[in-house]
CHARMM-style PDB file with segment names, atoms N, HN, CA, C and O in Angstrom:
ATOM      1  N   UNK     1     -63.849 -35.369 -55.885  1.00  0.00      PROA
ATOM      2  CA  UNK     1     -62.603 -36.074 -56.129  1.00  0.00      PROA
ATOM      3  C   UNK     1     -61.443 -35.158 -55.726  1.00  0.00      PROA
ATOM      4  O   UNK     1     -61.457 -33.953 -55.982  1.00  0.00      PROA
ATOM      5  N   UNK     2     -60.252 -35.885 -54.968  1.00  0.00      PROA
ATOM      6  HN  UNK     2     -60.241 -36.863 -54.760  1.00  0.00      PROA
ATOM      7  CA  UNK     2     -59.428 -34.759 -54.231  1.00  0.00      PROA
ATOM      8  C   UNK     2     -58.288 -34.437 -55.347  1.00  0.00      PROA
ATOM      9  O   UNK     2     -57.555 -33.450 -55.290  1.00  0.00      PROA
ATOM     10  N   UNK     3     -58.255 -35.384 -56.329  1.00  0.00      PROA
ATOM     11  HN  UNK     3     -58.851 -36.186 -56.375  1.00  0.00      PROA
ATOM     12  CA  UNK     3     -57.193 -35.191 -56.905  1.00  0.00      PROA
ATOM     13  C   UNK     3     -57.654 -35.559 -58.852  1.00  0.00      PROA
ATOM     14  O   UNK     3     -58.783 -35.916 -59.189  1.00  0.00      PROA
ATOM     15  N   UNK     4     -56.614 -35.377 -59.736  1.00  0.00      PROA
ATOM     16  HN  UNK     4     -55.697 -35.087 -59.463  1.00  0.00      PROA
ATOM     17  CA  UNK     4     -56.963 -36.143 -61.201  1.00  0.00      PROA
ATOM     18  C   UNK     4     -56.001 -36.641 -61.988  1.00  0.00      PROA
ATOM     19  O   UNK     4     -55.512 -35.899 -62.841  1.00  0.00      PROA
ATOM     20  N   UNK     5     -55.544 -38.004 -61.852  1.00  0.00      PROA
ATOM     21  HN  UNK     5     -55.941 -38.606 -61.159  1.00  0.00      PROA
ATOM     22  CA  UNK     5     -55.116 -38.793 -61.996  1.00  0.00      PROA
ATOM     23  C   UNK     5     -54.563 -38.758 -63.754  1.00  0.00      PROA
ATOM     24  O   UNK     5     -55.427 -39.154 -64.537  1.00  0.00      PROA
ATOM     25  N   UNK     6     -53.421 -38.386 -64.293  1.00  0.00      PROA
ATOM     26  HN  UNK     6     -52.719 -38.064 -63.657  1.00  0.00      PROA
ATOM     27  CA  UNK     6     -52.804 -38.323 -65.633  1.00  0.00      PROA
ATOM     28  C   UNK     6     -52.287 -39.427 -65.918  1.00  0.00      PROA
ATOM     29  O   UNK     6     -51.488 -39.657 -65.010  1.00  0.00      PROA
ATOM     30  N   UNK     7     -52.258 -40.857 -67.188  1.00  0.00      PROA
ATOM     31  HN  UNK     7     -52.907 -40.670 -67.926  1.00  0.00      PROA
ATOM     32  CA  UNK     7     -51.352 -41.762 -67.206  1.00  0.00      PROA
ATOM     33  C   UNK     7     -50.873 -41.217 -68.290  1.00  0.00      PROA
ATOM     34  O   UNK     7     -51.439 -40.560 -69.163  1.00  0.00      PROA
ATOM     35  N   UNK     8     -49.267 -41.698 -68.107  1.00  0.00      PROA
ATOM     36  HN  UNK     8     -48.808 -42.232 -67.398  1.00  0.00      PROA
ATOM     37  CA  UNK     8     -48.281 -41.561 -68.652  1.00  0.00      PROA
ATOM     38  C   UNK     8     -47.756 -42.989 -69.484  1.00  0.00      PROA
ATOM     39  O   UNK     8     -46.624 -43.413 -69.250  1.00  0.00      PROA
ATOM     40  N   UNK     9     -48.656 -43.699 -70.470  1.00  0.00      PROA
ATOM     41  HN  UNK     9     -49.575 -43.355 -70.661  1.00  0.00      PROA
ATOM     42  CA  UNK     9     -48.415 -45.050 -70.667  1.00  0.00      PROA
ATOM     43  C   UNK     9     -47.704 -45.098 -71.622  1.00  0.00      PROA
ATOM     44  O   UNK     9     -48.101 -44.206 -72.372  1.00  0.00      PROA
ATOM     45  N   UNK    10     -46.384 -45.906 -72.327  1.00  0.00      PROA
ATOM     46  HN  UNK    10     -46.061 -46.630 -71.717  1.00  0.00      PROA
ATOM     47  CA  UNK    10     -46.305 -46.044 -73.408  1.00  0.00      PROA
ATOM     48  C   UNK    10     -45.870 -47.347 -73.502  1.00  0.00      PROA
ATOM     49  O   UNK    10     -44.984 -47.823 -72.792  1.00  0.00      PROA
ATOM     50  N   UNK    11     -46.772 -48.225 -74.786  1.00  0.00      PROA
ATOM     51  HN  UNK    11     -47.492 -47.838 -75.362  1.00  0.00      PROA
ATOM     52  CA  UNK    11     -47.040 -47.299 -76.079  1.00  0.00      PROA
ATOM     53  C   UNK    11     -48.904 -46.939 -75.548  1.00  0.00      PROA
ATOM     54  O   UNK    11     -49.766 -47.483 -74.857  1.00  0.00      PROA
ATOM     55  N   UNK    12     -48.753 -45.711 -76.381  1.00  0.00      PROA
ATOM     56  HN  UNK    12     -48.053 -45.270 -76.942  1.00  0.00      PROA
ATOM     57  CA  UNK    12     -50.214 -44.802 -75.900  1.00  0.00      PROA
ATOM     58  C   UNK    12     -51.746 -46.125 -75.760  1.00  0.00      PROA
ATOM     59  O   UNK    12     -52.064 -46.878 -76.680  1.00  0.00      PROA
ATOM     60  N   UNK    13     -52.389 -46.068 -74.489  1.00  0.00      PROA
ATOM     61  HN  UNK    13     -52.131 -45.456 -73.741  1.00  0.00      PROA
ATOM     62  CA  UNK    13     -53.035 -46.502 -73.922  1.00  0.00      PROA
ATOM     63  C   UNK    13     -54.509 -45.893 -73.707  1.00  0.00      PROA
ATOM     64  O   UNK    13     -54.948 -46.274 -72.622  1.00  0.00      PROA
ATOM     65  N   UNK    14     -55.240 -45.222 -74.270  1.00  0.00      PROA
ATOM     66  HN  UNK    14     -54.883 -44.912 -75.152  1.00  0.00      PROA
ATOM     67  CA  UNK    14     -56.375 -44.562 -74.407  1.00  0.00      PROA
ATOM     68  C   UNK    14     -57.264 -45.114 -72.978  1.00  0.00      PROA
ATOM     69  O   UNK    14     -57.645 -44.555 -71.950  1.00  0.00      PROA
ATOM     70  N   UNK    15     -57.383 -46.840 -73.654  1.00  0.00      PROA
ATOM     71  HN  UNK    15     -57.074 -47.295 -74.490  1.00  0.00      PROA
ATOM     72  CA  UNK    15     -58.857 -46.995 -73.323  1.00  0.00      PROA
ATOM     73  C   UNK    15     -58.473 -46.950 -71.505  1.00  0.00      PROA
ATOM     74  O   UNK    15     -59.484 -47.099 -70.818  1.00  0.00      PROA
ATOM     75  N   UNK    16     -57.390 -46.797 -70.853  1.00  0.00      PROA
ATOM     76  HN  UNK    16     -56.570 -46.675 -71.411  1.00  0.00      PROA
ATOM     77  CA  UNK    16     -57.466 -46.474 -69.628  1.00  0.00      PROA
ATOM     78  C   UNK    16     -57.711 -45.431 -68.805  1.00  0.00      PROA
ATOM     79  O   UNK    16     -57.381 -45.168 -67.648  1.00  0.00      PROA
ATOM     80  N   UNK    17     -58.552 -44.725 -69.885  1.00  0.00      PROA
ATOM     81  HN  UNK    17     -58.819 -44.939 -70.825  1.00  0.00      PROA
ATOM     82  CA  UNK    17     -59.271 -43.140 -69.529  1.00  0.00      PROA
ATOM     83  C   UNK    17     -61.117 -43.628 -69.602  1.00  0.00      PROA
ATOM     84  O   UNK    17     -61.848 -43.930 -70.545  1.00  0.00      PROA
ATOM     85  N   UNK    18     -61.289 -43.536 -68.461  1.00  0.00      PROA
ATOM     86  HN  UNK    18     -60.695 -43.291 -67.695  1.00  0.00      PROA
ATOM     87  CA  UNK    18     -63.050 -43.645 -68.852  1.00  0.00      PROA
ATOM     88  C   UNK    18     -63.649 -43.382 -67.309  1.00  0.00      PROA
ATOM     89  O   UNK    18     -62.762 -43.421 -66.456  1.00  0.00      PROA
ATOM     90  N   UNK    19     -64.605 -43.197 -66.947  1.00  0.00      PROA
ATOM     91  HN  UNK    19     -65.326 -43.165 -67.640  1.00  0.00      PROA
ATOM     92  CA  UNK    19     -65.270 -42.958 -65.517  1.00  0.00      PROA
ATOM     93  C   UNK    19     -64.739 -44.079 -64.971  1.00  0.00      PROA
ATOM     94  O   UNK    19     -64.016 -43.905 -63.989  1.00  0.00      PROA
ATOM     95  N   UNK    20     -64.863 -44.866 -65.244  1.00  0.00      PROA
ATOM     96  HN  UNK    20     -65.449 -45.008 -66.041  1.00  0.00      PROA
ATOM     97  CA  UNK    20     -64.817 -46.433 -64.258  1.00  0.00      PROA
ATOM     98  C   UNK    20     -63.214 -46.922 -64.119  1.00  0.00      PROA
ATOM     99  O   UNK    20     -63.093 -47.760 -63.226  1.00  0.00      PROA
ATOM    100  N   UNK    21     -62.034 -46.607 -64.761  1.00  0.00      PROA
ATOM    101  HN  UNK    21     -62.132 -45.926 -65.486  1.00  0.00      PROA
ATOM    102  CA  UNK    21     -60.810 -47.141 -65.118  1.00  0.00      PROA
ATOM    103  C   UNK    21     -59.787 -46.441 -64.247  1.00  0.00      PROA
ATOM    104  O   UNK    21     -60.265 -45.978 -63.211  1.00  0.00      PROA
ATOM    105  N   UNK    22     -58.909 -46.317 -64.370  1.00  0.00      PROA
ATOM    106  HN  UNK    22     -58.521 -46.693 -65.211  1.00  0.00      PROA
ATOM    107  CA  UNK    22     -58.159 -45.894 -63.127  1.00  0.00      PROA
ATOM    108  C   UNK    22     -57.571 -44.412 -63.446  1.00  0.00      PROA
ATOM    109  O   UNK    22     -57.243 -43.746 -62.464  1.00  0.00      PROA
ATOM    110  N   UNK    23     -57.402 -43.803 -64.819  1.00  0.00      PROA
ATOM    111  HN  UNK    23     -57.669 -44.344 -65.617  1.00  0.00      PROA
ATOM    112  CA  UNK    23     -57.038 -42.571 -64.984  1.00  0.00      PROA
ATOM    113  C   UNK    23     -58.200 -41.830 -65.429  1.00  0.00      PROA
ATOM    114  O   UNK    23     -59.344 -42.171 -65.732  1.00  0.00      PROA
ATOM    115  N   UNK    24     -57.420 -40.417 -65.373  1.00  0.00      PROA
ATOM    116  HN  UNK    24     -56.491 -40.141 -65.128  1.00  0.00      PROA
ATOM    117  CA  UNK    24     -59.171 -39.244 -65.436  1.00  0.00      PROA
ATOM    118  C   UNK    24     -58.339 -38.749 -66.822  1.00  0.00      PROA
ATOM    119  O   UNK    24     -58.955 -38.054 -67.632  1.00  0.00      PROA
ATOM    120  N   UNK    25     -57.494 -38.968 -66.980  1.00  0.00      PROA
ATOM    121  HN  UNK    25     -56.995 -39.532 -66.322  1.00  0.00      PROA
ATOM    122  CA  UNK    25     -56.551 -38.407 -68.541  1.00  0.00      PROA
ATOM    123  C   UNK    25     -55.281 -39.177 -68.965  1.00  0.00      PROA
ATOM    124  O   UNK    25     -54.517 -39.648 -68.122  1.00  0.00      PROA
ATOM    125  N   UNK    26     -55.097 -39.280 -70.161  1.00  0.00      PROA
ATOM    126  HN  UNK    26     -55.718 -38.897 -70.846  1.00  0.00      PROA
ATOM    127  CA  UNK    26     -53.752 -39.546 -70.253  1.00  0.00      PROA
ATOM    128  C   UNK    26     -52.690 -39.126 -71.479  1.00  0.00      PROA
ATOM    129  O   UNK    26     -53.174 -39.141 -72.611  1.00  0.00      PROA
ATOM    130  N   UNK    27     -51.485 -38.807 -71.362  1.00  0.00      PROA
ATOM    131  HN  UNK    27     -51.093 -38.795 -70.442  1.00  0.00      PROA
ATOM    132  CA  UNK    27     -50.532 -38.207 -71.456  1.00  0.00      PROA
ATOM    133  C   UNK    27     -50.659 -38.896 -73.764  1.00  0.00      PROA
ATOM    134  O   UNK    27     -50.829 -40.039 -74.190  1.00  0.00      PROA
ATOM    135  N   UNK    28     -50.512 -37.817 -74.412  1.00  0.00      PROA
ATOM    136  HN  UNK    28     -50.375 -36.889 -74.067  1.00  0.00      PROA
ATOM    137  CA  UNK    28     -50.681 -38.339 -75.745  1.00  0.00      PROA
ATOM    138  C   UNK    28     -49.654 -38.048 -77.055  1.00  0.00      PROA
ATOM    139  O   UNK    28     -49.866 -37.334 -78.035  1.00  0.00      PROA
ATOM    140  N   UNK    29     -48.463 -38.859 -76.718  1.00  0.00      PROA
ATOM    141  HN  UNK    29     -48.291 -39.439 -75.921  1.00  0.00      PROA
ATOM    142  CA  UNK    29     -47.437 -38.609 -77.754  1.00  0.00      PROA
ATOM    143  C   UNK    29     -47.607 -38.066 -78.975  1.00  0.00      PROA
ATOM    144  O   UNK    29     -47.104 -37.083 -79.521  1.00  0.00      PROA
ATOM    145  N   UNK    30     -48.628 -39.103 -79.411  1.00  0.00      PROA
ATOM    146  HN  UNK    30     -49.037 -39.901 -78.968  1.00  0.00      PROA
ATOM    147  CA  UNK    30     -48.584 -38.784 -80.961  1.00  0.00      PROA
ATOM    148  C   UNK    30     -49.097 -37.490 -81.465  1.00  0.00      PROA
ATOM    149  O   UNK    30     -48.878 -37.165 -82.632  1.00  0.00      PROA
ATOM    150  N   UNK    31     -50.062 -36.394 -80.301  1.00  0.00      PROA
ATOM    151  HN  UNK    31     -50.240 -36.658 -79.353  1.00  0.00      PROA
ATOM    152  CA  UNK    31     -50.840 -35.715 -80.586  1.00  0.00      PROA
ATOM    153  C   UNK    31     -49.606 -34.735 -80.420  1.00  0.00      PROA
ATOM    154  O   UNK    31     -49.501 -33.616 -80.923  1.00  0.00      PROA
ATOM    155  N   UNK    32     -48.760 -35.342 -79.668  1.00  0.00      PROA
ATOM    156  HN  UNK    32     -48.845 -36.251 -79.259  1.00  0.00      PROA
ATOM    157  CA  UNK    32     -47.429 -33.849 -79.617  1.00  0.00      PROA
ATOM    158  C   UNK    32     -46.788 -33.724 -80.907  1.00  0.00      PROA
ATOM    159  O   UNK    32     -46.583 -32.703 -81.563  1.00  0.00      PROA
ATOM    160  N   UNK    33     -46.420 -35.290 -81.240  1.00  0.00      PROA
ATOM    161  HN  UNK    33     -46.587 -36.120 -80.707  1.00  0.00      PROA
ATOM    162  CA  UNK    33     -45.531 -35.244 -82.908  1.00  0.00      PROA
ATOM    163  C   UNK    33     -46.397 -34.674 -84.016  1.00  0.00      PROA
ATOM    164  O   UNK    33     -45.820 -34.091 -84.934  1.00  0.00      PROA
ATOM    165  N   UNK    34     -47.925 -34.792 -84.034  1.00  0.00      PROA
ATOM    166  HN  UNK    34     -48.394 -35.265 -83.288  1.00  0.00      PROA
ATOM    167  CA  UNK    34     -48.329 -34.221 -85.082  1.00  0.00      PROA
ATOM    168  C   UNK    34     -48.573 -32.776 -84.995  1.00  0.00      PROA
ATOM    169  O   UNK    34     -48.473 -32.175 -86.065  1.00  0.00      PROA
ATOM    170  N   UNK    35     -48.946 -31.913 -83.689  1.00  0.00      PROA
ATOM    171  HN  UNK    35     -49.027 -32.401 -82.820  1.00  0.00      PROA
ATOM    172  CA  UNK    35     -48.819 -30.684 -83.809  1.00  0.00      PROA
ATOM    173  C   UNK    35     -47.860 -29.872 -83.953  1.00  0.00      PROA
ATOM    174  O   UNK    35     -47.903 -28.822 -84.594  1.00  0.00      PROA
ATOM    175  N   UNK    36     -46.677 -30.440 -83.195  1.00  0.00      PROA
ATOM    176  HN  UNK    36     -46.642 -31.293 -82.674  1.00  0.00      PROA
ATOM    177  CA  UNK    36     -45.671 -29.673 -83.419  1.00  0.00      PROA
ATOM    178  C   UNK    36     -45.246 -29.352 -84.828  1.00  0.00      PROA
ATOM    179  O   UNK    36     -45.108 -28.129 -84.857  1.00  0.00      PROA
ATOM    180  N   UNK    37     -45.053 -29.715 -85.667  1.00  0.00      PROA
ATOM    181  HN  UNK    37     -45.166 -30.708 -85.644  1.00  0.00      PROA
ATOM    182  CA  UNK    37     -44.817 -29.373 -86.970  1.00  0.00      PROA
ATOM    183  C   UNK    37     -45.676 -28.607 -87.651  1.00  0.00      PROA
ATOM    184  O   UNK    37     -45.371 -28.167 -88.760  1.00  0.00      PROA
ATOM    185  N   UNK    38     -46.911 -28.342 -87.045  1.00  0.00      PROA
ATOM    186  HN  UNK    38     -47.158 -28.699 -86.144  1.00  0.00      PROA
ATOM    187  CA  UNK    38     -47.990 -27.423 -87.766  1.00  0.00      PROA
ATOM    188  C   UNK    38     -48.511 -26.444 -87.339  1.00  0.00      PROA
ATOM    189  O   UNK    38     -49.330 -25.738 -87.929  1.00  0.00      PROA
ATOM    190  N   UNK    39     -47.790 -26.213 -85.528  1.00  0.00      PROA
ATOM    191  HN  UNK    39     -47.125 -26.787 -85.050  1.00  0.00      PROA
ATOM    192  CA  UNK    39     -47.686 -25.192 -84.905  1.00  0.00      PROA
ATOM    193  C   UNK    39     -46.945 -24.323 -85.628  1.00  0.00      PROA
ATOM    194  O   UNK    39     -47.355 -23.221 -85.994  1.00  0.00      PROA
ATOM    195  N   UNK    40     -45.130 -25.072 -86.004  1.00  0.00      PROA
ATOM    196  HN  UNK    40     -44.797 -25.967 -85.707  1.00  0.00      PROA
ATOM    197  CA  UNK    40     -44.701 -24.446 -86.035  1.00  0.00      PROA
ATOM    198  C   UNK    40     -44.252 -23.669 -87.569  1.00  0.00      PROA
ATOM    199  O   UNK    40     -43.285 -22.978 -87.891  1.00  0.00      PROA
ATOM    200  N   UNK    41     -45.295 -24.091 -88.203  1.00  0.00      PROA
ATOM    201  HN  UNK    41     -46.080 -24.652 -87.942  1.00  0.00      PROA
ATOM    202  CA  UNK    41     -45.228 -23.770 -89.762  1.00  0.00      PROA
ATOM    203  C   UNK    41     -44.446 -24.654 -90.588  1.00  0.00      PROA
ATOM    204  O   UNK    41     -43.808 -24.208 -91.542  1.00  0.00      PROA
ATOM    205  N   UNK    42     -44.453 -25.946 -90.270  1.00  0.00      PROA
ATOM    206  HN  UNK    42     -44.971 -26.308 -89.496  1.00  0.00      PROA
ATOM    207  CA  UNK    42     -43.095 -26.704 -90.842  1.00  0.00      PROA
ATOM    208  C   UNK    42     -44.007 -27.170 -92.233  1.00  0.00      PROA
ATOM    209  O   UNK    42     -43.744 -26.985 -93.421  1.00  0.00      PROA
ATOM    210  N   UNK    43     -45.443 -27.999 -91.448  1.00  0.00      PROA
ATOM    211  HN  UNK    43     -45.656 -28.149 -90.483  1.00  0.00      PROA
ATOM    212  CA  UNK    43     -46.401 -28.507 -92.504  1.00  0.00      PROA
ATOM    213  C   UNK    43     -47.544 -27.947 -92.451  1.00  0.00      PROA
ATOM    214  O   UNK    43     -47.842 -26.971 -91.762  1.00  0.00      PROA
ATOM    215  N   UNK    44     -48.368 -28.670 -93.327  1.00  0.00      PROA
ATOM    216  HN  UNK    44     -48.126 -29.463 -93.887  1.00  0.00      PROA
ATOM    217  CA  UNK    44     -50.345 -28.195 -93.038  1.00  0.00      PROA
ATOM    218  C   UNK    44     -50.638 -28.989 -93.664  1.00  0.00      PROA
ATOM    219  O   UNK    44     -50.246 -28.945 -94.830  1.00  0.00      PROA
ATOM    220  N   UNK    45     -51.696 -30.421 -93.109  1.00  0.00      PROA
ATOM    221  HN  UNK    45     -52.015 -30.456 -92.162  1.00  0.00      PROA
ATOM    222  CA  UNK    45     -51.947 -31.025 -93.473  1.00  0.00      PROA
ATOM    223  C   UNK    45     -53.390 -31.725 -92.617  1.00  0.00      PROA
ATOM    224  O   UNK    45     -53.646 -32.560 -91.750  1.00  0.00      PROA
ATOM    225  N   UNK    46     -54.047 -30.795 -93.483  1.00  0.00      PROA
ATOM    226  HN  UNK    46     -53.839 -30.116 -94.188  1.00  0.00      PROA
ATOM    227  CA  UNK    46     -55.999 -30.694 -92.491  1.00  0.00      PROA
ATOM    228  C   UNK    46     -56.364 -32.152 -92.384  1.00  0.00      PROA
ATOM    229  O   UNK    46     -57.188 -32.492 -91.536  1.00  0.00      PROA
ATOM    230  N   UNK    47     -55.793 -33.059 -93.206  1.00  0.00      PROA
ATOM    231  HN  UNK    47     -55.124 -32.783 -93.895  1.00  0.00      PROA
ATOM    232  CA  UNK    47     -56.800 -34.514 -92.356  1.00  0.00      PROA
ATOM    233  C   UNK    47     -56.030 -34.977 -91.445  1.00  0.00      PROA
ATOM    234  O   UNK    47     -56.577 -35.706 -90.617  1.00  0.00      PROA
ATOM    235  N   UNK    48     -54.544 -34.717 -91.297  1.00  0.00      PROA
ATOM    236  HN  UNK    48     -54.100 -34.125 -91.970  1.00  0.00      PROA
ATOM    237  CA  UNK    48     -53.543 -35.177 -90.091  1.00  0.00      PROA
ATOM    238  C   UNK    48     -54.418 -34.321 -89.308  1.00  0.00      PROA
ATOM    239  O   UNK    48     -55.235 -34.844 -88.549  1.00  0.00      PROA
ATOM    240  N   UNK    49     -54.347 -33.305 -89.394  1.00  0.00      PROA
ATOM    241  HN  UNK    49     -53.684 -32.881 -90.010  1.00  0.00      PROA
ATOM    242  CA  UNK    49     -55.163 -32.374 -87.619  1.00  0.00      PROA
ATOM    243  C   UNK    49     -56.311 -32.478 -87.376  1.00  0.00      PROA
ATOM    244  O   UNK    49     -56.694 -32.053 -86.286  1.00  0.00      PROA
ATOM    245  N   UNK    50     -57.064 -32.947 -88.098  1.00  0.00      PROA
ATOM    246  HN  UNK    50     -56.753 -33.292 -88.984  1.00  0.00      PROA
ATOM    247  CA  UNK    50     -58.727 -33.587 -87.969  1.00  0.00      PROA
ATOM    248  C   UNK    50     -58.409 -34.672 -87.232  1.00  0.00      PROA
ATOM    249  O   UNK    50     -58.960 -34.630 -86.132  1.00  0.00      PROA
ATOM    250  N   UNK    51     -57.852 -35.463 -87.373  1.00  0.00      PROA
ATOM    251  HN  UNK    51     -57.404 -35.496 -88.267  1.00  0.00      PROA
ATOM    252  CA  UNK    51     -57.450 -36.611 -86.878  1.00  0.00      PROA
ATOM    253  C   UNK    51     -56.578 -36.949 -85.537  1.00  0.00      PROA
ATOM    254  O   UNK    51     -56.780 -37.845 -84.717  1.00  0.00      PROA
ATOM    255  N   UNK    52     -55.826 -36.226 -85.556  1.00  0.00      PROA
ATOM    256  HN  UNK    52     -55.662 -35.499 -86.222  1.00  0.00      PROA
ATOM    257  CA  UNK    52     -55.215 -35.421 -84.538  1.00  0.00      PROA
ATOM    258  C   UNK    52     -56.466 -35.042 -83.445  1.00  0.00      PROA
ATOM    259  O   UNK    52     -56.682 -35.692 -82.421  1.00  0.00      PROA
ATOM    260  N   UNK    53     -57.093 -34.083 -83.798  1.00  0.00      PROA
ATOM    261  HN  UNK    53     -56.918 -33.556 -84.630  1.00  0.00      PROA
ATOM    262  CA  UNK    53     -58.028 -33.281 -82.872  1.00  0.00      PROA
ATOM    263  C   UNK    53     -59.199 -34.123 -82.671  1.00  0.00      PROA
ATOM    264  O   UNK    53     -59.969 -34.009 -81.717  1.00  0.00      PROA
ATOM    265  N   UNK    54     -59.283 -34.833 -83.458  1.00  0.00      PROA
ATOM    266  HN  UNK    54     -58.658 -34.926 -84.233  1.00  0.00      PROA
ATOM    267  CA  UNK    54     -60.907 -35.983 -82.687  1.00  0.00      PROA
ATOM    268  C   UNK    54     -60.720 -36.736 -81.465  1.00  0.00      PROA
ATOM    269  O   UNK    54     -59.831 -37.586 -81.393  1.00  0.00      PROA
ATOM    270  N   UNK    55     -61.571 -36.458 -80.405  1.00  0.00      PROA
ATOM    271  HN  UNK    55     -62.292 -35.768 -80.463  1.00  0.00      PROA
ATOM    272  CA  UNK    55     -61.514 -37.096 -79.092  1.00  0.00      PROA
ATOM    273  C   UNK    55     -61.676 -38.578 -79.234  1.00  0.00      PROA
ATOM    274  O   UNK    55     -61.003 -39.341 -78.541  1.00  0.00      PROA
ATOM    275  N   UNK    56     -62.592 -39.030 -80.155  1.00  0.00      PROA
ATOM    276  HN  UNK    56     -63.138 -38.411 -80.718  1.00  0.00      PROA
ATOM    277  CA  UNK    56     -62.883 -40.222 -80.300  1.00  0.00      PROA
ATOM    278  C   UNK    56     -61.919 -41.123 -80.594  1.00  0.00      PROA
ATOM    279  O   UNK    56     -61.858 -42.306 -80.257  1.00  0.00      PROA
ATOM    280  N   UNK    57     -60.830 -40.193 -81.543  1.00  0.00      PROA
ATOM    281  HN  UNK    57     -60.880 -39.233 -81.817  1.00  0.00      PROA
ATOM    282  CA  UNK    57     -59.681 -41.316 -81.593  1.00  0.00      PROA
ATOM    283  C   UNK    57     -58.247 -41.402 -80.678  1.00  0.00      PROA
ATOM    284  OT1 UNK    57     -57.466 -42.339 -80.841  1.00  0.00      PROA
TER     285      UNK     57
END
């Protein structure tokens, strides 16, 4: 593959990431709003970042 294809959808669009669909990744807001605050020591809140961090969702 010459290239890998990022969508940028909003509102966030998952299921257009898969072998067969037209993107190889895509761009994930919500995963920015919830880390940032726990990067930056604001919160800590382990089932937001479990949740956060599961591919499945």
């Amino acid at each position: 593959m010459p290239f890998y294809n990022i969508g940028e959808h909003i509102p966030e669009k998952p299921d257009i990431v898969s072998p067969n669909e037209p993107m190889d990744g895509c761009w994930h807001d919500n995963f920015t709003h919830t880390m940032q605050p726990h990067l930056c020591g604001e919160t800590f809140d382990l089932e937001q970042l479990k949740q956060a961090l599961d591919p499945k969702l």
